[in-house]
N, C-alpha and C positions, 0 to 999 in steps of 0.2 A: 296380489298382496297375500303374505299366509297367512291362515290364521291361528290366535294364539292356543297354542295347548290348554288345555283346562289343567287348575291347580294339581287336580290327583295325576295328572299324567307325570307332574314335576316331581312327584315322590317315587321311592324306591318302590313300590307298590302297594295295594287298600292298608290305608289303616286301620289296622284291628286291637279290639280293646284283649288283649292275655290273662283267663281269668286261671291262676294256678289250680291243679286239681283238689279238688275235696278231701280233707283229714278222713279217716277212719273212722275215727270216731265220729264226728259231722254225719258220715254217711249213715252209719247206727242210731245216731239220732233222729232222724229224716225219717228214715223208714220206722223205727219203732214207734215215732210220736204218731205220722201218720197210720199206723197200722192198730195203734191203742186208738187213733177216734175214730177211724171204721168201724170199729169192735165196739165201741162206745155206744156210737149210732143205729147200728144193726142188732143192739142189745133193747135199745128203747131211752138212753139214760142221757138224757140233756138237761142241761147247767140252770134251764130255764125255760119248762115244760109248758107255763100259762102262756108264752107270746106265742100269737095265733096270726103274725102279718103276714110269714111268707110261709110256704110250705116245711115238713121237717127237713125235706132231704137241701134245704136251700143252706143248713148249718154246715154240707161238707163244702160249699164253696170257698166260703174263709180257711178250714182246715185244709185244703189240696193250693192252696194259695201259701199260708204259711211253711208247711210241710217242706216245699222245696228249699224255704228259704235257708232251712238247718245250713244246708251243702256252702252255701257262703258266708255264714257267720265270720269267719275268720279272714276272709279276702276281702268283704264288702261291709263292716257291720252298719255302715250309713244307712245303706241302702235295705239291707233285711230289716232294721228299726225302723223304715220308714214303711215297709208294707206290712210289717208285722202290727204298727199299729193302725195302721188302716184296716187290715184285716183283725183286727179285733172290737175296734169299733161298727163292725158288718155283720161281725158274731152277736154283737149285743142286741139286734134286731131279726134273730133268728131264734129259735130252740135252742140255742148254745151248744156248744161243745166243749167237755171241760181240757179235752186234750188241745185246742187251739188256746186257749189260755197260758197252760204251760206251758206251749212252743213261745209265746209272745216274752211271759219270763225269762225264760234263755235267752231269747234275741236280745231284751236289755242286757242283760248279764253280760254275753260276749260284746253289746256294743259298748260298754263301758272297757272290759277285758280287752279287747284286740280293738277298739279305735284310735284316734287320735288323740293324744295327752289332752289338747282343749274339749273335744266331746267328752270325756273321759272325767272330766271336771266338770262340766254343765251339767252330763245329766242328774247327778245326783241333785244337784240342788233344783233341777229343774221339776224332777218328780217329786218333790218332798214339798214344794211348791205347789203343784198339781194336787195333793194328798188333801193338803190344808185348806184347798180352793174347793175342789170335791166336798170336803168334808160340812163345814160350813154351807155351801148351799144347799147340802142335803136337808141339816137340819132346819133352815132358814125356809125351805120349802114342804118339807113332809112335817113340819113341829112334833115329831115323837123323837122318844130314844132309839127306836130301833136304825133310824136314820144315820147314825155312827157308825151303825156295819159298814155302807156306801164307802166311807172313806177310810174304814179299817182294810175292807179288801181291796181297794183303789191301792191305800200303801203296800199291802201285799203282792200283787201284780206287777207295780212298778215303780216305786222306793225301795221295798226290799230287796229284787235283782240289783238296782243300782247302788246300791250302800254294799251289799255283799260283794260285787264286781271293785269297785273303787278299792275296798278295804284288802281284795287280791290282791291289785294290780301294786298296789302302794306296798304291799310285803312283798313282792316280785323286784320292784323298782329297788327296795333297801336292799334285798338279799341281791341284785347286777352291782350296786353300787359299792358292796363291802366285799365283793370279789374282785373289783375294780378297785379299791386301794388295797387290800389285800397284793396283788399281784402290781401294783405301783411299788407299794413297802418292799415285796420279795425285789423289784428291781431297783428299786434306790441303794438294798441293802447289796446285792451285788453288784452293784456302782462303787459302792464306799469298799467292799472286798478287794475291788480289783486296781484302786487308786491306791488303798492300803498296801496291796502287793508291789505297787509300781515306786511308789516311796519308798519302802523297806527295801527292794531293788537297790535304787539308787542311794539310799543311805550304806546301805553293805559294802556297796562298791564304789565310793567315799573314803570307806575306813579302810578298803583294802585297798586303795591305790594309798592314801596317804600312810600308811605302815609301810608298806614294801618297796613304794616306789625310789624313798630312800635309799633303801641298802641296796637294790637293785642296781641303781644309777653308780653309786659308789663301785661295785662290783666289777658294771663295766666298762669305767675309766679305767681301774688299775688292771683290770686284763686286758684290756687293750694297749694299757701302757707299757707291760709284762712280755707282750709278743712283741711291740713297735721297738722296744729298748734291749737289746743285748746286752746286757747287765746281771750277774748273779746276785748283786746289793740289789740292787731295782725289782728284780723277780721276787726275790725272798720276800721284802718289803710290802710289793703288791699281792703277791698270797697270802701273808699275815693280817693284811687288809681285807682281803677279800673272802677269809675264815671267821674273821673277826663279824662284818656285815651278814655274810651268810647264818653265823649261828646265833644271832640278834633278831633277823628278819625271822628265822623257823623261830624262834620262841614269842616273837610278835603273832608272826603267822596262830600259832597253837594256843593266843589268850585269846585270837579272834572266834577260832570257831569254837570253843570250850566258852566263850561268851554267848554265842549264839545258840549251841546247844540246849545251854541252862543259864541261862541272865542269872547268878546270886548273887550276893551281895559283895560277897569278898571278890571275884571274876571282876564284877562294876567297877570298883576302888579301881583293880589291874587293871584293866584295861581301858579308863578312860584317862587320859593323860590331863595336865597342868598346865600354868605357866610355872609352876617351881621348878617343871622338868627342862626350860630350854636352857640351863648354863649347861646339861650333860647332851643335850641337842648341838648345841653348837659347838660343844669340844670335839664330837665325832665328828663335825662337821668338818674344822679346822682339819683332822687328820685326816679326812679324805682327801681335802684339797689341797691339801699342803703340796703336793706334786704338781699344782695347776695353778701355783702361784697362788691361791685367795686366803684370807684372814676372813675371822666372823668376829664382828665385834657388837654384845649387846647394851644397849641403853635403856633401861627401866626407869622412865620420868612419874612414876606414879606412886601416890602417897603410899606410905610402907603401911603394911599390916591389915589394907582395904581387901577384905574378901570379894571376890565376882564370883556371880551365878556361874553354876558349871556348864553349862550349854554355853556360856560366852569364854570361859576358859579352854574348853575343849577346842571349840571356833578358832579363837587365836593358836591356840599350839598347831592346830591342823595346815594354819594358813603361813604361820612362818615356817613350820616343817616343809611343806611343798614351797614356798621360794627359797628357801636352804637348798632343796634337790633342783630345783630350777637353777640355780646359781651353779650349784655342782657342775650342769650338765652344760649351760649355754654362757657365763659370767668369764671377761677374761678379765686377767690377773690386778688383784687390787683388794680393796676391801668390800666384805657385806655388811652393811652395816641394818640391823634388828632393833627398831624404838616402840616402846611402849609407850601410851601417854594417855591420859586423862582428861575429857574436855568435855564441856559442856555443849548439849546439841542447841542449837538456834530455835527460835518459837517457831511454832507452826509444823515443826518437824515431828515424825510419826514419835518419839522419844516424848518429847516435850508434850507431845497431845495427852500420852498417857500417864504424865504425871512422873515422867522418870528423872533419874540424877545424872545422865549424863550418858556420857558412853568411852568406850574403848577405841584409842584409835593401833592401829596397827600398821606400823611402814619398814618396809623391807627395802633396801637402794643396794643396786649392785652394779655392779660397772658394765657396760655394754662395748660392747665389740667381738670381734673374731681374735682368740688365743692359742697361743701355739700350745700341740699338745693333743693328748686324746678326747676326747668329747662323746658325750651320749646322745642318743636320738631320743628326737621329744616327742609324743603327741598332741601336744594340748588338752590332753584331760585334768591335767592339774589346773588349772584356770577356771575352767567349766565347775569343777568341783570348789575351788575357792569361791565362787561369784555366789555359787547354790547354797554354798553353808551362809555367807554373810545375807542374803535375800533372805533365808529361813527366819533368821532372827529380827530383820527389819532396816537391817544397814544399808550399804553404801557400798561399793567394790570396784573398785579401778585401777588396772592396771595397763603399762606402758611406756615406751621407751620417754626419756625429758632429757637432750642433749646429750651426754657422753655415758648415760646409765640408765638405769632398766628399773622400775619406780614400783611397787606394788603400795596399794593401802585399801585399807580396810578399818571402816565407821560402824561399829558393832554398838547396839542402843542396850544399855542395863538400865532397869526399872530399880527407881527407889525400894521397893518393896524387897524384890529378888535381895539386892544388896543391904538389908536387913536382916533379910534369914540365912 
C-alpha cells in the first residue's frame, strides 16, 4: 500500500513568504538611524545616563534590532510596530538611546501611512489612549508636576507619529479620490460628447433624407418614365418635372447646410417647416403622381387658429412628407388620403401623466398593391426615421398594411403649456 505524499509535496513547490525589496529611501533611513546611535553611543550620550541594570553597551541591542526594521516599514508595517515597540520598551531598561526612540516614531508613522485602513484608524485612538493612561498614572504615582512630562513625551513618541501619519494618509485618500471623480467627470463628459455627436448624426440625417428623398423619388419616376415611354409629350413633361424637383431639392439642399453652418434666426424660420406648408406639399405631390394615377387629398379636422409646439409641427410635416414620397414610390393608383385630428390622450398615458392637452394625431391611407408604371426603389429609412421623430416626442408610431391600403399613423403628445406659448 503506498504511502501518502505529504502536503508540501502536493504544491508546486516551498512555500515562501515574497518580501518586495527596500524603497531607497527605507534603505537611508536604516543605515543613517542606525549609524547616528553608534555615534550616539560611542560619544557617551544616552537618553538615560542614571539606569545602572544592564551594562552601556546593552542599549545597542534594541538599536541594531530596530534599525533593520526601517527596510520594512512599508511592506510589513504590522510587524515593524510590533518589534519596534518591543524594542523600545528594552530601551527603557538600558542607558537609552535617543536614536532608537526616533526609529520607534517613524515605525508608528509608516504603520499608520502604509497599513491597513483599520490599523490606520486604531492606532491613533489607541495611542492618545495610552498618552492619557501614561499620564494619569504618573501623576497618581510620583504626586509632583513634573510627572506630566511622562505623558507629554509618552504623546510625543507615539500619539504624535500617529496623529501626523493619519492626518497624511486622510490628505492622500481625498487628493486619490478627487482625481478619481475628476477622471469619472472627464469620462461622463465624453460620454455625453459622443452620444451628442451620435444624435446630431442621426438628426442631420432625418432632415436630409426627409428634404431630398422627395424630389429624389419624384425625379426617378419621371426619368424612368422618360426612357420606358417613347413620347415627346411624355419626355418634355417628365423633364419639366424633373427640373422643377431638381431646382427645389438644391435649394432645400443649400437652407440645410447654410442652417448648419450658422443656426440664425432668419435660416431657423427657413428651414423649419409647418403644417401651413402641406396644401403646397401635396400639390407638388399631386403633379408628380399625376402619371401614376394618385390624387392627394387633405383633411384638417382640427380646431382652426390652435397653434402647436414647433417640434410637433415639424414632426408631422416630416412624417406626412415621407408617406407622400412613400406613396409616390410604392402606392397604386387611387387616392392618398392626409388627416389631421385633434384627440385627447387616455389617463395613464405619458401625455396625460404630464398634465398635457392632448395630442396630434396624424394618418396617412394610401392604397396598396402593385401598379402599372414606373416605380422607385425603397429602402426603409423613411420609416425608421418617422418611428425615431415620433418616440423623441413621446408618441406612438405605427405603420402597415390594413386590407387593400398601406395605413401610417402617428400619436404625437402636445403639452398644455407648450400650446400656450
Amino acid at each position: 500500500m503506498a504511502t501518502p505524499a505529504p502536503a508540501a509535496a502536493c504544491l508546486d513547490g516551498p512555500v515562501t513568504l515574497k518580501i518586495p525589496p527596500p524603497h531607497r529611501d527605507d534603505v537611508l533611513l536604516a543605515v543613517g538611524s542606525v549609524a547616528a546611535g553608534l555615534l550616539l553611543w560611542w560619544l557617551g550620550v544616552y537618553s538615560s545616563p542614571t539606569r545602572e541594570l544592564f551594562p552601556a553597551w546593552a542599549a545597542l541591542v534594541p538599536l541594531l534590532a530596530l534599525g533593520p526594521m526601517e527596510l520594512l516599514r512599508r511592506s510589513m508595517p504590522r510587524v515593524t510596530l510590533a518589534v519596534g515597540t518591543a524594542g523600545l520598551i528594552a530601551d527603557q531598561f538600558t542607558v537609552g538611546n535617543l536614536a532608537t526612540v526616533l526609529i520607534f516614531t517613524d515605525l508608528m508613522y509608516a504603520a499608520v501611512v502604509y497599513g491597513k485602513p483599520a490599523m490606520a484608524r486604531r492606532l491613533p485612538v489607541q495611542t492618545g489612549l495610552i498618552t492619557i493612561a501614561v499620564t494619569i498614572a504618573s501623576v497618581a504615582w510620583l504626586r509632583t508636576p513634573q510627572a506630566l512630562l511622562i505623558g507629554v513625551i509618552t504623546g510625543i513618541v507615539s500619539f504624535g507619529p500617529a496623529l501626523t501619519g493619519a492626518t497624511l494618509r486622510n490628505h492622500r485618500e481625498a487628493a486619490i479620490a478627487a482625481r478619481l471623480r475628476a477622471e469619472q467627470t472627464a469620462l461622463l463628459a465624453e460620454m455625453d460628447r459622443s452620444q451628442a455627436i451620435v444624435a446630431e448624426r442621426a438628426r442631420m440625417a432625418r432632415e436630409l433624407h426627409d428634404m431630398v428623398a422627395n424630389h429624389l423619388s419624384a425625379i426617378a419616376i419621371h426619368s424612368t418614365a422618360a426612357l420606358s415611354i417613347d413620347s415627346p409629350a411624355t419626355s418634355r413633361e417628365a423633364l419639366g418635372v424633373i427640373r422643377e424637383n431638381s431646382v427645389q431639392g438644391l435649394a432645400e439642399m443649400r437652407r440645410l447646410i447654410g442652417l448648419l453652418r450658422d443656426a440664425g434666426a432668419g435660416q431657423e424660420a427657413v428651414a423649419t417647416p409647418s403644417l401651413d406648408g402641406l396644401d403646397a406639399l401635396l400639390e407638388q405631390a399631386r403633379t408628380n403622381g399625376a402619371a401614376s394615377g394618385l390624387d392627394f387629398v387633405l383633411r384638417d379636422d382640427r380646431p382652426s387658429g390652435e397653434p402647436l409646439p414647433a417640434p410637433v409641427e415639424l414632426a408631422a410635416y416630416r412624417i406626412v412628407q415621407e408617406s407622400v414620397t412613400n406613396a409616390l414610390k410604392h402606392a397604386a393608383p387611387g387616392t392618398v388620403t392626409v388627416r389631421l385630428a385633434r384627440e385627447d390622450l387616455a389617463a395613464g398615458t405619458r401625455g396625460a401623466a404630464r398634465g398635457g392637452a392632448g395630442a396630434l394625431r396624424v394618418t396617412v391611407v394610401s392604397p396598396y398593391g402593385d401598379r402599372p408604371g414606373p416605380r422607385a426603389p425603397g429602402s426603409g429609412a423613411g420609416l425608421i426615421g418617422m418611428r425615431e421623430r415620433t418616440e423623441l416626442l413621446g408618441g406612438a408610431f405605427e405603420a402597415g398594411r390594413a386590407d387593400a391600403v398601406w395605413q401610417v399613423r402617428a400619436t404625437l403628445p402636445v403639452e398644455e403649456e407648450a400650446v400656450r406659448t
